[in-house]
Structures are given as C-alpha cells and as structure tokens.
N, C-alpha and C positions, 0 to 999 in steps of 0.2 A: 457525210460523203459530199464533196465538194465537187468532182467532176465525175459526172456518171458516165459519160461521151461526151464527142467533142461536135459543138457547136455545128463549125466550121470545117472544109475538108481539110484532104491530109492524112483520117485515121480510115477503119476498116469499113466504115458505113457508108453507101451510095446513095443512102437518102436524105438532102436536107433535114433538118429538126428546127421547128416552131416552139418558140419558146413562148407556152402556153401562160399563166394556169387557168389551167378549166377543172367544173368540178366534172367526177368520173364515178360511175355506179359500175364495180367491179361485182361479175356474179358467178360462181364456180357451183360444182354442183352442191354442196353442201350449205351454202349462205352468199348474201350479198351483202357491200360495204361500201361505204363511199370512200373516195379518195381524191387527192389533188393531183390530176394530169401535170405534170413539171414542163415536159417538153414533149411534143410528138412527131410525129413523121409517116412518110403513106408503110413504111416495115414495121414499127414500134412504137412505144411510147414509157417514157420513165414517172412511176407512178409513186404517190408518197402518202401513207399512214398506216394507223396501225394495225392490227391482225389482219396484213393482207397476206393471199396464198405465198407458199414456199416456191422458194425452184422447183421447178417441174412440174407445177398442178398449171391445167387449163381452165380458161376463164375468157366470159367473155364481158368486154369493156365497154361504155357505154358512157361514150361525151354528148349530152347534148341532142341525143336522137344519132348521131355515127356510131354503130355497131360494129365492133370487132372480135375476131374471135383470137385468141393467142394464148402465148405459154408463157408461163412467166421464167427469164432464161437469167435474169439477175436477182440477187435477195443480198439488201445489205442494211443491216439495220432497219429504218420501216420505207426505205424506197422498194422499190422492184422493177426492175426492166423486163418488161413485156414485148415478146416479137409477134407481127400478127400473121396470122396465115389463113389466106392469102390475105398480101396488101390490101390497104385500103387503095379503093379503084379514086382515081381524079376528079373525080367534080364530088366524093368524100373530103377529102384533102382540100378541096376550095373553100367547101364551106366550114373546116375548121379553123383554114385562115382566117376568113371573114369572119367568125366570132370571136375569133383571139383579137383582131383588130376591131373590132367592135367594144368590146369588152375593156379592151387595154385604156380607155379614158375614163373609166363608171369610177365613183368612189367608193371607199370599200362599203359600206354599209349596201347600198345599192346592188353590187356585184353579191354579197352576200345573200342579200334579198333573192336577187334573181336566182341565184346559185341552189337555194332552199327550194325555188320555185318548180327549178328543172328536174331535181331528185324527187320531186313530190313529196316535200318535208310541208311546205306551206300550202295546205288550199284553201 
C-alpha cells in the first residue's frame, strides 16, 4: 500500500502527520509485537508488520516511552492504522518530533542499535 493518508492537507485528517519511522511496541491484551511507526500524528499513527491486531482490536502503542491507547481502524496487508484515543496531548507530539529529527541523520546500523535498545531487545 503506497498511500495510507495524505501527508499534507486537503484529505479528512486535521492532524499533521510526521513522517516517522520509529520503532513501536504494540500491546493488545493477548501479546505484544514490535512494529515500525510509518508516520504519526497527535489522532493516529500508520503502523507496519506482521501479525499485527485486526480492525477493531485495541491496543496500546508504545514509541519510545509515548504511550497511546487506540483502535486499530485500518488493516491492509501488514500496515494498520491506528486512531488514538484520546489524542496524544502537545509536549507528547514534541518530543516525537524531536526523535524523528534526532534520529533522521543516525545510520542504519546505529538507528538499529538504538531501536533494539528501546524495545529492550539489547541489554
């Protein structure tokens, strides 16, 4: 799936979208999974791999220490779009800019590194 939403305004969403990727520990009540944050926003977030919940299961998402709770409201293949509820409040939203822009120079080995680090894959 090539456009999940749209960037930029114009479509149905009034919230900016940061085009992330961050990694994400998705936890529903059954299991948790990691997954790659695509793009996020202080409503949602389009999240990408595999055996992630269906439409309609809730879950909560987990960038980085930002905590969301949401429902997963798209399933297409192994993305899913997640709406959060309630939004993530503003000085959340700051600081997952400031990681995305943090982040967005690391190379990948590095950013992988870090990435194992934050899911507590590497201690």
């Amino acid at each position: 799936m090539s456009a999940f939403g749209k960037c930029e305004g114009g479509g149905r969403r009034s919230a900016s979208r940061t085009t992330a990727p961050l990694m994400a520990l998705v936890t529903t009540l059954n299991e948790s999974l990691s997954a790659i944050a695509v793009d996020v926003s202080a409503t949602g977030a389009r999240l990408r791999g595999g055996g992630l919940p269906k439409a309609g299961a809730d879950c909560f998402i987990n960038l980085d220490g930002v905590i969301a709770f949401g429902t997963v409201v798209r399933a297409d293949g192994d993305e899913r779009g997640v709406a959060f509820d309630p939004p993530l409040d503003k000085s959340d939203e700051r600081r997952l800019r400031q990681m995305i822009a943090r982040a967005a120079g690391l190379p990948p080995e590095v950013r992988a590194a870090y990435d194992d680090w934050t899911l507590g894959i590497a201690r």
